[in-house]
py3Dmol code that shows the C-alpha trace and the ligand (Angstrom):
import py3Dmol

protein = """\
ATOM      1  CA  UNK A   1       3.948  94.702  23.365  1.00  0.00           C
ATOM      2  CA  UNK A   2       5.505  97.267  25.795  1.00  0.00           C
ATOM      3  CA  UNK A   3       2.618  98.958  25.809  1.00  0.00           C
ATOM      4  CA  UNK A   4       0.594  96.173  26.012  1.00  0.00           C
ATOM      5  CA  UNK A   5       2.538  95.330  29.478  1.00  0.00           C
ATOM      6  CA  UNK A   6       2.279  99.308  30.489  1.00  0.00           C
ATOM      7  CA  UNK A   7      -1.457  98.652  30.496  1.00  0.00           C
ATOM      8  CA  UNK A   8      -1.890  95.784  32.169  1.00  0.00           C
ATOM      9  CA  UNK A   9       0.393  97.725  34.757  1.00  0.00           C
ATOM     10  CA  UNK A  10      -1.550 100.309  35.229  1.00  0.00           C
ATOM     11  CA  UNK A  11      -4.686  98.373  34.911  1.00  0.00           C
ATOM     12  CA  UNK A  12      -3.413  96.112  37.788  1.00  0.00           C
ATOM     13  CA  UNK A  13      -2.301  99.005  40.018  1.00  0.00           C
ATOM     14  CA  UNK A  14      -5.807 100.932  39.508  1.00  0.00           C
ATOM     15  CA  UNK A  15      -7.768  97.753  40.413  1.00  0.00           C
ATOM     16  CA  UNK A  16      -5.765  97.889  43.897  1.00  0.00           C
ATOM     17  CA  UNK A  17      -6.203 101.615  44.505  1.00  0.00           C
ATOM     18  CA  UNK A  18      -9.049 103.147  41.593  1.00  0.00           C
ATOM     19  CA  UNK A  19      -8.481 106.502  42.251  1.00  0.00           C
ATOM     20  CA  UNK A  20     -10.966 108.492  39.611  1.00  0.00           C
ATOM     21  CA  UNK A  21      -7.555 110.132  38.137  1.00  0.00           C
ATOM     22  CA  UNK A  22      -6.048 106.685  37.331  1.00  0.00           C
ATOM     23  CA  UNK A  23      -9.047 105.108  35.990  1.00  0.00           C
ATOM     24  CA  UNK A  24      -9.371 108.064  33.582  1.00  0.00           C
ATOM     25  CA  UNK A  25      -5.351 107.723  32.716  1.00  0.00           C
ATOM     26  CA  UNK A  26      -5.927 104.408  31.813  1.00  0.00           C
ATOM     27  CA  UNK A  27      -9.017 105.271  29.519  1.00  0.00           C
ATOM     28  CA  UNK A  28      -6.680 107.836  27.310  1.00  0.00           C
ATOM     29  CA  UNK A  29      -3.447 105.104  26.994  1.00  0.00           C
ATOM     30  CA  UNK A  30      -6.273 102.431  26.364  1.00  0.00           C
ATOM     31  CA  UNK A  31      -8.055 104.425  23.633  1.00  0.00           C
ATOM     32  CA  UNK A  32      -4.798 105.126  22.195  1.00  0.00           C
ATOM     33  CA  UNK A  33      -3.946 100.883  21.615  1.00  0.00           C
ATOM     34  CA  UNK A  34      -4.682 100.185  17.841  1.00  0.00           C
ATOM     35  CA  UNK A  35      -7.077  97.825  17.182  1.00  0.00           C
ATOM     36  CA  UNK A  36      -6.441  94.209  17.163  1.00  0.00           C
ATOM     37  CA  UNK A  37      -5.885  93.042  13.233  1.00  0.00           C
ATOM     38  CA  UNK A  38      -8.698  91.482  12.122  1.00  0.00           C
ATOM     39  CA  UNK A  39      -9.419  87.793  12.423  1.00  0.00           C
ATOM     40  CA  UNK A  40      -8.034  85.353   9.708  1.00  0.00           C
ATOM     41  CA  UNK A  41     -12.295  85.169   8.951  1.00  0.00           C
ATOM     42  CA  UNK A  42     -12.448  88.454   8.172  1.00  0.00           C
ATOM     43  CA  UNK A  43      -9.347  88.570   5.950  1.00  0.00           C
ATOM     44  CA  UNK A  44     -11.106  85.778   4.108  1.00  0.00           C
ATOM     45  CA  UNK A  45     -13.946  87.101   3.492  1.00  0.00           C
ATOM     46  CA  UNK A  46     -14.819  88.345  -0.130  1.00  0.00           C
ATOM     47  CA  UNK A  47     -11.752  85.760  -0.957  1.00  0.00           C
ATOM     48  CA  UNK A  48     -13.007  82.753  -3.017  1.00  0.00           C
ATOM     49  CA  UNK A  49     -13.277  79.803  -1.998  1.00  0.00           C
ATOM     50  CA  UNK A  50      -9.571  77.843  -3.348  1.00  0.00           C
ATOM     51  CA  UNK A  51      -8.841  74.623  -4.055  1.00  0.00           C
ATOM     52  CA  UNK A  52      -5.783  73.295  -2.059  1.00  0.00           C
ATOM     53  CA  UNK A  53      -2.919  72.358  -3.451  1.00  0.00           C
ATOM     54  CA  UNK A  54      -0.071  70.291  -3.161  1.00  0.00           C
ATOM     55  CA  UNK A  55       3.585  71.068  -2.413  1.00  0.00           C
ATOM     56  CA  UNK A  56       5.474  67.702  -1.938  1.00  0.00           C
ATOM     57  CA  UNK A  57       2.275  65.724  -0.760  1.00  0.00           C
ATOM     58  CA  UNK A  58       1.471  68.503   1.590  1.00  0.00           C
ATOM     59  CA  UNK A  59      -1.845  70.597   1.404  1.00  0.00           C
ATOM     60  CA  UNK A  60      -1.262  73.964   1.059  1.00  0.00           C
ATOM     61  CA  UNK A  61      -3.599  77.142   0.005  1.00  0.00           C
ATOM     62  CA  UNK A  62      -2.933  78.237  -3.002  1.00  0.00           C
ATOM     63  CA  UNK A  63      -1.238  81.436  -2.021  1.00  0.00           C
ATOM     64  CA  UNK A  64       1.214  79.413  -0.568  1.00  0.00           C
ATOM     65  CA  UNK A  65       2.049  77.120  -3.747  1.00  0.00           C
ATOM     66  CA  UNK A  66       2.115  80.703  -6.033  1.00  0.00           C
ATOM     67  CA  UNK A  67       4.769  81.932  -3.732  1.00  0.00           C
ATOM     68  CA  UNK A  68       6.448  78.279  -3.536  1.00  0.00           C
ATOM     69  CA  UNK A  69       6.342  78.601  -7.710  1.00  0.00           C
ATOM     70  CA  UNK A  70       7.739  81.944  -7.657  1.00  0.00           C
ATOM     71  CA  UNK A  71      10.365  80.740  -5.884  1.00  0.00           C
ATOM     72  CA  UNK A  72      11.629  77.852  -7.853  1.00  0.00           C
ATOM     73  CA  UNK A  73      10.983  80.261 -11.037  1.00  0.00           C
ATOM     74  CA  UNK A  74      13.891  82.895  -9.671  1.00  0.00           C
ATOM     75  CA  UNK A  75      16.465  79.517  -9.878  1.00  0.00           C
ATOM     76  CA  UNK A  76      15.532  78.863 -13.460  1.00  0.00           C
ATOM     77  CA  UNK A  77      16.306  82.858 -14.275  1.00  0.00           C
ATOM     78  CA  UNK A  78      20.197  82.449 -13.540  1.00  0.00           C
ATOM     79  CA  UNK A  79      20.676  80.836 -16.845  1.00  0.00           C
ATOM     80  CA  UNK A  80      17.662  81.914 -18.485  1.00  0.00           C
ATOM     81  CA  UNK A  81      17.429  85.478 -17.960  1.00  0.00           C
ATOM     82  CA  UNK A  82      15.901  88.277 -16.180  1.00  0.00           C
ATOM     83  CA  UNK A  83      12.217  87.508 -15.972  1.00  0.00           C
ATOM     84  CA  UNK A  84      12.601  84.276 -18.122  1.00  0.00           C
ATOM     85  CA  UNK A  85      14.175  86.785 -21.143  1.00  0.00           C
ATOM     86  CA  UNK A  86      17.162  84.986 -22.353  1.00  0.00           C
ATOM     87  CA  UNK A  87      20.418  87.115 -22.960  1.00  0.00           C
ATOM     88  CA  UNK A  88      22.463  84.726 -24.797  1.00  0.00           C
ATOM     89  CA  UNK A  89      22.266  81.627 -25.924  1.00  0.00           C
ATOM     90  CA  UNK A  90      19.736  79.584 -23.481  1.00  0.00           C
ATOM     91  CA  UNK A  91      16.425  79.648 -24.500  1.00  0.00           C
ATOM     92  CA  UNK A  92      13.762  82.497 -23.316  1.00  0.00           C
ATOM     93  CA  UNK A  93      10.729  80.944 -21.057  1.00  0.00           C
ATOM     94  CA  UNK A  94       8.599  83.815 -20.953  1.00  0.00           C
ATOM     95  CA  UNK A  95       5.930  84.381 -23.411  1.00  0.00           C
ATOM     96  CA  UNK A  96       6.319  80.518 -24.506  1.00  0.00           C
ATOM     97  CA  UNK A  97       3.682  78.191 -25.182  1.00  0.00           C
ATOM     98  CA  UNK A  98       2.600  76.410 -21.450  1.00  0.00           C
ATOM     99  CA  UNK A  99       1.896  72.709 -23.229  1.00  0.00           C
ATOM    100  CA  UNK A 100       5.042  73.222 -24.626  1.00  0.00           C
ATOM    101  CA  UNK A 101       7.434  74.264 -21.715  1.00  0.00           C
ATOM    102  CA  UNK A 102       5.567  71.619 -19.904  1.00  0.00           C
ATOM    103  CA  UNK A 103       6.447  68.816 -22.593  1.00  0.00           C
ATOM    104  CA  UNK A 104      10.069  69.955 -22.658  1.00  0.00           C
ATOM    105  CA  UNK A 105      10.054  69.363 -19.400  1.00  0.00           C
ATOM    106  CA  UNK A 106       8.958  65.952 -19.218  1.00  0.00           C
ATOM    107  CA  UNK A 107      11.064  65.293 -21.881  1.00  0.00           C
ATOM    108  CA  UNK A 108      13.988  66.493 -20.388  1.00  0.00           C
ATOM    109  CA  UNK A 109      13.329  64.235 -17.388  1.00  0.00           C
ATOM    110  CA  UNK A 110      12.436  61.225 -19.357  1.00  0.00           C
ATOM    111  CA  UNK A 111      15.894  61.461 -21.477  1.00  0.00           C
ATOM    112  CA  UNK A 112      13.310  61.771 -24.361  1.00  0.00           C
ATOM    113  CA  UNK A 113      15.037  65.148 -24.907  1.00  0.00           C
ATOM    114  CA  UNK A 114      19.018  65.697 -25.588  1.00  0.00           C
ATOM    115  CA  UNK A 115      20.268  68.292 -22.677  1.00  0.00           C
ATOM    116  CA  UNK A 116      23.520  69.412 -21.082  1.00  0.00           C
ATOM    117  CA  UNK A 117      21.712  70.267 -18.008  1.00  0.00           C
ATOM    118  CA  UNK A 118      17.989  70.315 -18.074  1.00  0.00           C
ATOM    119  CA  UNK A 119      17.834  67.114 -17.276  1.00  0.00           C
ATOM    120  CA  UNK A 120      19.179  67.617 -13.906  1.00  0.00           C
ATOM    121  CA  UNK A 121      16.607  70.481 -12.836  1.00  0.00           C
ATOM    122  CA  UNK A 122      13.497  68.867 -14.370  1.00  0.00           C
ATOM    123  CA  UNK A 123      13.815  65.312 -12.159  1.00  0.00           C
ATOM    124  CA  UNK A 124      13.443  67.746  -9.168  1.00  0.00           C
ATOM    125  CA  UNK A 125      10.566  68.968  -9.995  1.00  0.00           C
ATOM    126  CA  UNK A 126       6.611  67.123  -9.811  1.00  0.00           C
ATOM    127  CA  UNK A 127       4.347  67.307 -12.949  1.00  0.00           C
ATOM    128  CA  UNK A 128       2.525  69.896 -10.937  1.00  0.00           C
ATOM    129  CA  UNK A 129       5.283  71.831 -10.364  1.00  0.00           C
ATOM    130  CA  UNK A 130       5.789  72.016 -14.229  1.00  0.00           C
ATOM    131  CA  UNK A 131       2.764  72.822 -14.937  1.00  0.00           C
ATOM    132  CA  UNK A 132       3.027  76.099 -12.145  1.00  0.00           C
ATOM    133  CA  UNK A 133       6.012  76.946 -13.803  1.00  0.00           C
ATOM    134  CA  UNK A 134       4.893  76.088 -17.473  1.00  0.00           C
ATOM    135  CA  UNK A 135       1.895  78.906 -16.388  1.00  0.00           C
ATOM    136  CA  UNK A 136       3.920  81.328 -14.721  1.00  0.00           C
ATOM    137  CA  UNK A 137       6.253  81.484 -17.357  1.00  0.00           C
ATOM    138  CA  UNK A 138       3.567  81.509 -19.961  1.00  0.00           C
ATOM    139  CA  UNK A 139       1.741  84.601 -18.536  1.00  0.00           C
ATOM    140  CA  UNK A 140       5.079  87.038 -18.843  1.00  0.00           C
ATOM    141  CA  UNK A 141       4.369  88.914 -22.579  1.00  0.00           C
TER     142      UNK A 141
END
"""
ligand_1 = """\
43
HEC
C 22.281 75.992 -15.181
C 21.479 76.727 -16.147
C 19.986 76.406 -16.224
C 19.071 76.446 -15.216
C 19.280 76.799 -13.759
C 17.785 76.133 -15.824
N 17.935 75.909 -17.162
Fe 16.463 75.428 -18.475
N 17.838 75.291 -19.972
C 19.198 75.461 -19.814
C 19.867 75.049 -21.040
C 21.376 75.089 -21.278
C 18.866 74.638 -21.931
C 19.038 73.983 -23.302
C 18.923 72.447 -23.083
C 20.153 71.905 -22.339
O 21.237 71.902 -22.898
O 20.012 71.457 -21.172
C 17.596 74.842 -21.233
C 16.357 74.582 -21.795
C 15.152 74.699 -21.132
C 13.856 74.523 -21.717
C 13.551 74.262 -23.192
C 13.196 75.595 -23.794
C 12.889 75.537 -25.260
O 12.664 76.616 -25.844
O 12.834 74.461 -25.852
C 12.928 74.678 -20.736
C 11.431 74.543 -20.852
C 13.660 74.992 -19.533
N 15.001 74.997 -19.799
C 13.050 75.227 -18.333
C 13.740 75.519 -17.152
C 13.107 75.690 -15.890
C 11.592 75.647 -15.644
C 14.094 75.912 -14.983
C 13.971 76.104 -13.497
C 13.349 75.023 -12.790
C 15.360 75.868 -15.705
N 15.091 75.638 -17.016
C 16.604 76.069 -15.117
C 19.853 75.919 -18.697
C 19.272 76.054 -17.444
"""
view = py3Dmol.view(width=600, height=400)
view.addModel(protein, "pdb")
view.setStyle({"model": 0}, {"cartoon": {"style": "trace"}})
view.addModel(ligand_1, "xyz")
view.setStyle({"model": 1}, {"stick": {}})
view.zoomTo()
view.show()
């Protein structure tokens, strides 16, 4: 940014007065400016095409919704362990079955299934959301 400003300085002053010198000054600090990042379109590119998705009613790309799972994931690890790897007595997520952490779940939030305090966290959370979680906690071997 300060250079940015340092340029248009210079630029400015050698528009009133040009001297060859200047002009040539301004070349070197201008050549020295990094490129602009690239466009959003370029970043794209080569990216698939991804479905939206939704993160209470709002459309979101899906980056957005992995990092928004990630991030209700890290509150479930207090009680059940680094990475989902239980150290006592509360169940381990990782590695389990995704139908099945997503029917506990829904079970927990129905009253289906007895808990002390799952039923608390799962009524926060949208069927989506359980089956993001159900996924990610599925995938860690
Ligand atoms: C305050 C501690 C605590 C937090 C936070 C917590 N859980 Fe639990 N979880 C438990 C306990 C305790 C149980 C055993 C059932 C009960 O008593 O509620 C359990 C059981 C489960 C089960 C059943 C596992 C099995 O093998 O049957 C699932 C699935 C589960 N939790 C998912 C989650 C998810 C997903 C989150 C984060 C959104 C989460 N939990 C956050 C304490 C917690």
């Amino acid at each position: 940014m300060k250079l940015n400003k340092y340029v248009t300085c210079l630029l400015a002053a050698a528009s009133l007065a040009a001297p060859a010198t200047l002009l040539a000054a301004d070349a070197t600090v201008v050549a020295a400016i990094p490129a602009p990042a690239p466009a959003v379109a370029d970043l794209k590119a080569g990216i698939p095409e991804e479905k939206p998705c939704l993160i209470a009613g709002w459309e979101n790309p899906r980056s957005v919704c992995v990092a928004h799972t990630k991030t209700i994931a890290a509150t479930c690890l207090i009680c059940h362990g680094p990475n989902g790897r239980s150290l006592g007595a509360i169940p381990s997520l990782a590695g389990q079955d995704k139908a099945y952490l997503v029917a506990a779940m829904k079970d927990f939030k129905s009253g289906k299934r007895e808990s002390t305090v799952m039923q608390k966290y799962a009524v926060g959370y949208s069927d989506q959301e359980y089956e993001d979680l159900a996924e990610l906690f599925a995938s860690i071997k």
